[in-house]
N, C-alpha and C positions, 0 to 999 in steps of 0.2 A: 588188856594188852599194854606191854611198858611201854616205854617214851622211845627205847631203842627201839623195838619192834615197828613202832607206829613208822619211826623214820625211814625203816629197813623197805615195810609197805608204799611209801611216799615214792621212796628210789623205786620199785617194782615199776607201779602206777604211771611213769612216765616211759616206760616203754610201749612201744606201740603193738610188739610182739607177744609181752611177759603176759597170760593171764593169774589171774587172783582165784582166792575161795571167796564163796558167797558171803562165807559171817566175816570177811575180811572189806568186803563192800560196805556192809552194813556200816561197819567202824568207823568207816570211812565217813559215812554220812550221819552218822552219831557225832562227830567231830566239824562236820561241817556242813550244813542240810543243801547247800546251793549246790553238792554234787549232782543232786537229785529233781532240781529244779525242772518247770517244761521250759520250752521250746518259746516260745514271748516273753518270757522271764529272762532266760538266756538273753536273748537277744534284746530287750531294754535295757537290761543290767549293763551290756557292750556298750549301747549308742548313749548313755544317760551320764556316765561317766566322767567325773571333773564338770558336767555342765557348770553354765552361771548366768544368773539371771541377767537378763537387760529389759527394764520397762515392765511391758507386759508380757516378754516373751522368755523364752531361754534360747544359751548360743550349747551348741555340742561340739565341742572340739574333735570330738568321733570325726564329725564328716568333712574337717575345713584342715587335714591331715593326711598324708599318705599318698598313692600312686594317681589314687582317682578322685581326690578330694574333689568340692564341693565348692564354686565360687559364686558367693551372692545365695538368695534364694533364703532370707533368714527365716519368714513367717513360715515357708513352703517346710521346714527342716522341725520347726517347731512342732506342728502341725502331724507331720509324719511321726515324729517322738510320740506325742499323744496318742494318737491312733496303734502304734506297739502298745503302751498302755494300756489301753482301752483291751485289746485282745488278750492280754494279762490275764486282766481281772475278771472277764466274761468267761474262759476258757474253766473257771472258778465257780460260774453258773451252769457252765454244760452249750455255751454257745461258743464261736468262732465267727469272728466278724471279718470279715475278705474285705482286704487294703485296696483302695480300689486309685492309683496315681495314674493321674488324668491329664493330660499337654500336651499340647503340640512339640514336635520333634526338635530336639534339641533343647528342652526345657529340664533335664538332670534325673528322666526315668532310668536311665540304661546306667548312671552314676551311682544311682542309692543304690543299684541290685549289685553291683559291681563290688563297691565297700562294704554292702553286707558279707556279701560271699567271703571277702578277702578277712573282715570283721571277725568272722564265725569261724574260720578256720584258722586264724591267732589264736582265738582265745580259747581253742579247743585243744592245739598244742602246748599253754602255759596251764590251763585247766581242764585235765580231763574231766570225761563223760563216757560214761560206760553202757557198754550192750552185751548181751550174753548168745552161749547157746549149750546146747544139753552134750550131755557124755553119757552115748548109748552104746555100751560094748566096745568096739571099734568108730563108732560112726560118731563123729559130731553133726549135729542137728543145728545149725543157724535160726535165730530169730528172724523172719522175714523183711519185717519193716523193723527192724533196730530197735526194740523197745527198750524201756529201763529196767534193769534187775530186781528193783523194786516191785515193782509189779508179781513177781513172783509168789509176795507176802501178801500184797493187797489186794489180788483180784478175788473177786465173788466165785460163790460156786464152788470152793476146793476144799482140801481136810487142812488150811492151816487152822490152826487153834486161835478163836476169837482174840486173847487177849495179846498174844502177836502180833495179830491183825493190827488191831489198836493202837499198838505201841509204836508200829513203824509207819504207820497210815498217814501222822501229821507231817511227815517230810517228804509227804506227796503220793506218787504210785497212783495205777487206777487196773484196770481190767487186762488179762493179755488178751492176746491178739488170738483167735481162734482157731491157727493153725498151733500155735503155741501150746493151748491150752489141753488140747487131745494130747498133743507129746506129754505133757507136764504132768497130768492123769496119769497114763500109763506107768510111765518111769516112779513116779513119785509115790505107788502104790510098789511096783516091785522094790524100788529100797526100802520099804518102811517095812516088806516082810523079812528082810536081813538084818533089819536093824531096828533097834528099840528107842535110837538117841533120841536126842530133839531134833525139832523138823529142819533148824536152821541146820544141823548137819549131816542131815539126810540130804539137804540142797548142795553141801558142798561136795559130795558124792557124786551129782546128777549136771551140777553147772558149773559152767567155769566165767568167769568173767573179763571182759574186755575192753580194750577203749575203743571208744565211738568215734567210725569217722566221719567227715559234714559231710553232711544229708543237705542236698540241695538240688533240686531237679526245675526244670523247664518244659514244658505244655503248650501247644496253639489252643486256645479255645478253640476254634475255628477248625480243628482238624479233622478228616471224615471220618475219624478211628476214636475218636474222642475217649467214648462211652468204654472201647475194650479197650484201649490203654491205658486207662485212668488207675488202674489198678497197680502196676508196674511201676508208673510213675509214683506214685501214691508212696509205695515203697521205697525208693531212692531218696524221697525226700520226709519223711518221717524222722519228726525229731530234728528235723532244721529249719528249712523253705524250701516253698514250692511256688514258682514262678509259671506265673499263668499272661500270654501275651494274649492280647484280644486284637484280630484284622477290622478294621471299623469297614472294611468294603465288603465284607462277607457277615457281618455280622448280623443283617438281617434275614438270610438264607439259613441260618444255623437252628437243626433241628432242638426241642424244648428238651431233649434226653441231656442235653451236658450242660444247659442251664439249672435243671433238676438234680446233677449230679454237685451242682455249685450248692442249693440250696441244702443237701442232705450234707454235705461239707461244714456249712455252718453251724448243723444243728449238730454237730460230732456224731453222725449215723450214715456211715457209709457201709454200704450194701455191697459186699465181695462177690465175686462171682461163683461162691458154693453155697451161696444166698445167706452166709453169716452175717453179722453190722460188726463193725470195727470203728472206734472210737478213734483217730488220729492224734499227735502229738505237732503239731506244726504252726506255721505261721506262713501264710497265703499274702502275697504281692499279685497282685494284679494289675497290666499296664495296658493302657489306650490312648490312641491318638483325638479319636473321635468325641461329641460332646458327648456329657452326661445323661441329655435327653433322649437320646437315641440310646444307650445302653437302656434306660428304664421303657422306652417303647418296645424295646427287643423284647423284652424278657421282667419278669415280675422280683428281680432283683434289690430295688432300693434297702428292702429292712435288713438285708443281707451284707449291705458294703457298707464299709467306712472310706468314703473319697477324698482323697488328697490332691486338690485342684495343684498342678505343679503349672507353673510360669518356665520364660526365659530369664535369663540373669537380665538386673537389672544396674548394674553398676562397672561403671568402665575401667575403673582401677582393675575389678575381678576379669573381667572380660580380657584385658589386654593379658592376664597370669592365663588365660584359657588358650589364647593367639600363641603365646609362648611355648606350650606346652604341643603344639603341633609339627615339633620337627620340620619346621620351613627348610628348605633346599639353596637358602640363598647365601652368596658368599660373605655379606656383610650387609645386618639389619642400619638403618639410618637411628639416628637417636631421635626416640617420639613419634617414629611412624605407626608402631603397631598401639600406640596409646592415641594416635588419633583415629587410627580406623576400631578402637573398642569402640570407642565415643560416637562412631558412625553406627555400628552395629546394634548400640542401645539405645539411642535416639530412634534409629528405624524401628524400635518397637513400643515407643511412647507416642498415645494419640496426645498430639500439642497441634494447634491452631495456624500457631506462630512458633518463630525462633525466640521470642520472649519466653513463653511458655516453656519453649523445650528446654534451652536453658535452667529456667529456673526446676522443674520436672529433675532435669541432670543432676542437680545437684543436692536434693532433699532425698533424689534413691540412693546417691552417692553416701551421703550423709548415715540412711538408714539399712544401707546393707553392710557398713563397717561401722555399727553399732554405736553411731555419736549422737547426743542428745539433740533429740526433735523439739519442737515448738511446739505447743498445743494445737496450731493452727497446722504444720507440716503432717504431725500425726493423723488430724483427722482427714485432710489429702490422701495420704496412705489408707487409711481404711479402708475410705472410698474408690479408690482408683487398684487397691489391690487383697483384697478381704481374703480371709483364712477360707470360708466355707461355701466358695463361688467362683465361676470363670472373672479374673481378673481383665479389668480396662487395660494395661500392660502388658507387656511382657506375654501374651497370650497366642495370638494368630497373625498377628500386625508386625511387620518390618523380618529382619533377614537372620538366621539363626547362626550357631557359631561356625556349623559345619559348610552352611552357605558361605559362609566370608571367606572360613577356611580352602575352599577349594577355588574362590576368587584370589586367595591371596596367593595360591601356586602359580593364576597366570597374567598376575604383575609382571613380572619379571622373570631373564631366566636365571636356571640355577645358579650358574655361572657370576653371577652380576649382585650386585649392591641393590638392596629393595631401596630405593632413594625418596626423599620426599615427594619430588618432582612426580614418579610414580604415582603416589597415593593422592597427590593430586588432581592428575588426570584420570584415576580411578572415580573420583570424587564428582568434579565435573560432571562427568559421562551417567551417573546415579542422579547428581543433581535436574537430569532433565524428564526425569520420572517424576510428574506434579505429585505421588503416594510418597517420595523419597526425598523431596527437596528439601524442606527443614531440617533433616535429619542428616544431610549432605552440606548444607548452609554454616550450620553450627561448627562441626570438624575442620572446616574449610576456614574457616576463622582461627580457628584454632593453631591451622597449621601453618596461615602465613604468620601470625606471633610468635611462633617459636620459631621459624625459619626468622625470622625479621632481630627476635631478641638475640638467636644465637650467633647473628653477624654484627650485629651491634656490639655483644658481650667480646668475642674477637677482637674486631675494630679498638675498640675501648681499652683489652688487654695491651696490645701492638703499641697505643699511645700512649702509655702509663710508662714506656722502657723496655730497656733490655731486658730479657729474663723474668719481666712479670708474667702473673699468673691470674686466673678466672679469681684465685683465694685472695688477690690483692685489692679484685674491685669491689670484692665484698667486704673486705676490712675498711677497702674506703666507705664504700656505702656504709658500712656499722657507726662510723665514725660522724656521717651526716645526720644518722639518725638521734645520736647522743645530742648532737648539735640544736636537731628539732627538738627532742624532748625537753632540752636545758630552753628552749625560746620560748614554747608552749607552755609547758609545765610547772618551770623555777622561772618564770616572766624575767630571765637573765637578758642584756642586751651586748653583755661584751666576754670577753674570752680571752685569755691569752695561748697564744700562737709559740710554739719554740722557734727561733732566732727571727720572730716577728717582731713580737711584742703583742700591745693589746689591742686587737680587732676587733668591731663590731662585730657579732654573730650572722649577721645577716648577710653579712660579706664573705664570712669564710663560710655559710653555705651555699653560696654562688657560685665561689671557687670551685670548690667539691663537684657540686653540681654540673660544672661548665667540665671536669674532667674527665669526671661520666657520664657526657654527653646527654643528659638529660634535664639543660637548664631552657625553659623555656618560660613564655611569658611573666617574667622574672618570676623565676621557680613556686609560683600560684598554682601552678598543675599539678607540680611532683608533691607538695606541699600537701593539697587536697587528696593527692592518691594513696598516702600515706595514711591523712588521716582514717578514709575510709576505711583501710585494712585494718588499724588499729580497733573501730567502733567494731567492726564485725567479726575476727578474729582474738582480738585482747592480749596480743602480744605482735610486736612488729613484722615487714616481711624481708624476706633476703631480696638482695640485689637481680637475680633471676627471676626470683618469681615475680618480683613487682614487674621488672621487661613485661614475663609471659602473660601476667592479667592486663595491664595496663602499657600497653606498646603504646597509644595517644604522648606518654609522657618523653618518648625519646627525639632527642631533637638533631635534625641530621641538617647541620649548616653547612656552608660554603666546602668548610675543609674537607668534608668526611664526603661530599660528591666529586672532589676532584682526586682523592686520593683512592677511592676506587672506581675500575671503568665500567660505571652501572651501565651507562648507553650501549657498550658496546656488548657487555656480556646478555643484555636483553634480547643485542641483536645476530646475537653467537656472531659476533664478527670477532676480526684477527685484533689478537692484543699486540702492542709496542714490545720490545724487551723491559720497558721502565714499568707497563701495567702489568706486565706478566710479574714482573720481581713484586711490587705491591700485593697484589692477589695472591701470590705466593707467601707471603707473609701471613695474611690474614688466614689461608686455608691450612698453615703450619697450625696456627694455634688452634682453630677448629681442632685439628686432627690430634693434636697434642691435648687438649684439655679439655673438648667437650665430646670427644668418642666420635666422632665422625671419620671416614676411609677416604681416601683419593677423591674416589666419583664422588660420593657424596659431598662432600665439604664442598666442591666448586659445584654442584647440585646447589646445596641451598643458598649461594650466593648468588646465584644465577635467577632461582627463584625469588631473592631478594628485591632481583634489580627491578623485577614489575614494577614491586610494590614503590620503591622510589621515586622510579622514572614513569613518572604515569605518561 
């Protein structure tokens, strides 16, 4: 075939309507053999794509992508990749090993099956995949369960000619399907008395070819019909997935016929109901809420599955992009609310002792669910507290899922209304007196009077710098303090010159500095120390915020900044002067101007503020 031809079939091929000739398939797959690929090929070739190594694992940008991406869960993603794999290469021995993703609810089953689906049927409109069916007189005759065309050449039992056979065998192909194979007989004897040609167009005589559309079906194990629908199903999903849900409350009741019908699944020997076997093309997900040990008590399944212990997310960054994604009803989120109740939500599911612990826990899952280098020591943590090929200490049954938070988080607040800190802290509270919940409640709650506490400080601070400054002004100052440290520390410098000073001790023009970002205390030994510490653990210095948000110990609130706002009185919601009202008004501008904060909220977190001052 010429180059024009091939390209004329290319243009054909992507209609969904055009069929082709058989020796025009062949070509096809002569040119390019993954036409002809099964069904776990397809589908690892999708997820495996661009991968890149981290450590000991790999990340797949497949699933951290798209409508239903995938947040956190790096080992659990890993793990599911290999198990595609693994059904590859078995399918290659004549076996079929059933995915068996195992977690408690809301741990990312209903996510994989979801980007599968949406996965397979991308890639099946940039690449097709073809199925046939006969041309009998009038009548076309459909392939039941979608087989590949291929098959036509390679199946046992028929009059193609061995070295045919042969020739097209290594680009895959295997048996038809039995209802197939009686049509294929009949037909393929009455052409061959008309015609003398070769068999490949004697085929294009009798078939036409098509594109494949995703094959993808759903099944209750658990359903009373099991055994006589399995077959129907069987056919919808052939040649793509076939999604099997298992009820863990029923699952001991369930008669041994549709465990049995799992086991012949495996071995590629399914038993039709005109008592033929039919060999399947597919790739089987199987999902449960329940343990593993109770599936292997039910039924003599273990050599049959390959299990993918799947966890809850374990990182709050990802957690809060989950919170996001739930179309909240509110008229204006707070800035950092929905980042401190991630940070609630994934604490509740880390066993820690202590808020020491959890803490620390926070922050090495934090670490290794966005792919940043561990410690020898954090790694082995992780093994142990969340292993590939076992119910994880994490993430597993322990603390509250997203879907739980999420429908806590509809009745925060109403629609109508600004989700406000104040909110999420008295959400907070009210969890904190759950002895299972408290740490987990402790931490966030910390979390979130520092950010309330830094972002009236960063305000405050803006307000006293002048007219028209901005949050970017107390970071250039701060940048500036910082050069200051390094030149004191680093260049053992002790003086500086000043523009329209002259030359000053360094020591003093970082006091200055200090004293105007409100953060000069115990002559600045504190700020001093908190720096250092950032610098040993991070290797590069911190912005003016963030040092606030880790280290709020450092901000120093004198005389002026208690009589300039009316902490007392907003603690005690009583009535401001017109002179407190125009202050707080100042202050709540720049909130609203420069750190995203709305009306209510801004005088929200000042309000919450005033606790923390006025003890």
């Amino acid at each position: 075939m010429s180059k024009r031809d091939i390209n004329i079939l290319h243009g054909q091929i992507h209609s969904p309507f055009t069929g082709i000739l058989f020796s025009d398939y062949l070509t096809l797959i002569e040119e390019n053999r993954s036409v002809a690929e099964k069904s776990a090929h397809r589908i690892y070739r999708i997820i495996s794509a661009n991968y890149k190594r981290s450590g000991e694992l790999r990340e797949y940008p497949f699933f951290k992508e798209g409508k239903y991406k995938i947040e956190g869960l790096f080992e659990v993603l890993d793990r599911f990749a290999k198990g595609i794999y693994i059904v590859s290469k078995s399918y290659e021995r004549g076996l079929l090993p059933l995915i068996l993703l195992i977690g408690p609810t809301g741990s990312g089953k209903t996510e994989i099956g979801k980007i599968l689906d949406a996965g397979l049927t991308e890639d099946l409109e940039k690449n097709p995949r073809f199925t046939f069916y006969f041309i009998d007189g009038e009548k076309e005759i459909y392939c039941p369960f979608n087989e590949d065309p291929l098959n036509l050449i390679t199946t046992s039992h028929s009059l193609i000619p061995e070295e045919l056979r042969e020739r097209y065998s290594k680009y895959g192909g295997s048996n038809l399907c039995p209802a197939c194979s009686k049509v294929y007989k009949r037909l393929i004897r009455k052409a061959a008395k008309k015609h003398e040609d070769e068999m490949i167009y004697i085929l294009d005589d009798i078939v036409r070819v098509i594109r494949l559309e995703p094959q993808i079906a759903s099944v209750e194990l658990v359903h009373k019909d099991f055994p006589d629908i399995f077959e129907e199903v069987l056919k919808k999903a052939n040649r793509g997935i076939l999604n099997i849900e298992i009820d863990d409350k029923a699952i001991n009741t369930m008669p041994d016929t549709n465990y049995q019908l799992l086991l012949r699944l495996r071995d590629l020997k399914i038993s039709l109901k005109d008592g033929s076997i039919f060999s399947p093309d597919i790739v089987v997900l199987m999902y449960a809420n329940t343990d593993m040990n109770e599936i292997n008590k039910a039924a003599p399944l273990k050599d049959a599955i390959y299990p993918v212990f799947m966890r809850r997310n374990l990182s709050y960054i990802a957690e809060e992009s989950i919170l996001k994604k739930g179309e909240l009803p509110f008229r204006h989120i707070s800035p950092a609310a929905l980042a401190v109740l991630a940070k609630f939500a994934v604490g509740s599911r880390i066993d820690a002792s202590s808020t020491a612990d959890l803490k620390k826990y926070l922050d090495i899952y934090e670490k290794y669910e966005s792919s940043k280098r561990l410690s020898e020591e954090e790694l082995e943590l992780i093994r142990k507290r969340i292993p590939e090929t076992s119910e994880s200490k994490d993430g597993w049954k322990k603390g509250i899922s997203s879907r739980t938070l999420l429908f806590d988080l509809f009745n925060m607040a109403k629609p109508d209304e600004c989700l406000t800190l104040e909110h999420i802290e008295w959400y907070l509270e009210r969890k904190k007196e759950d002895p299972n919940l408290r740490p987990a409640a402790e931490v966030p709650l910390e979390t979130l009077r520092s950010t309330a506490l830094r972002d009236v400080i960063l305000a405050y601070t803006v307000n006293s710098l002048g007219f028209d400054s901005t949050v970017n002004d107390t970071e250039k100052l701060f940048s500036y303090y910082i050069r200051l440290f390094k030149s004191k520390k680093f260049e053992t410098k002790s003086k500086i010159q000043v523009v329209g000073v002259g030359e000053v001790s360094i020591q003093e023009e970082m006091d200055r500095v200090a004293k105007k970002l409100n953060i000069y205390k115990d002559g600045g030994k504190v700020l001093d120390s908190a720096i250092d510490k950032y610098f040993i653990e991070s290797k590069e210095p911190p912005t003016f915020s963030q040092l606030l948000a880790l280290r709020p110990d450092i901000i120093a609130i004198d005389e002026e900044m208690l009589g300039f706002i009316p902490w007392r009185e907003l603690k005690q919601s009583g009535e401001l002067n017109p002179k407190d009202a125009d202050r707080l008004g100042k202050i709540t501008v720049i909130l609203k101007k420069e750190l995203g904060y709305c009306d209510a909220c801004a005088e929200s977190v000042v309000r919450m503020t005033s606790k923390t001052v006025v003890k």
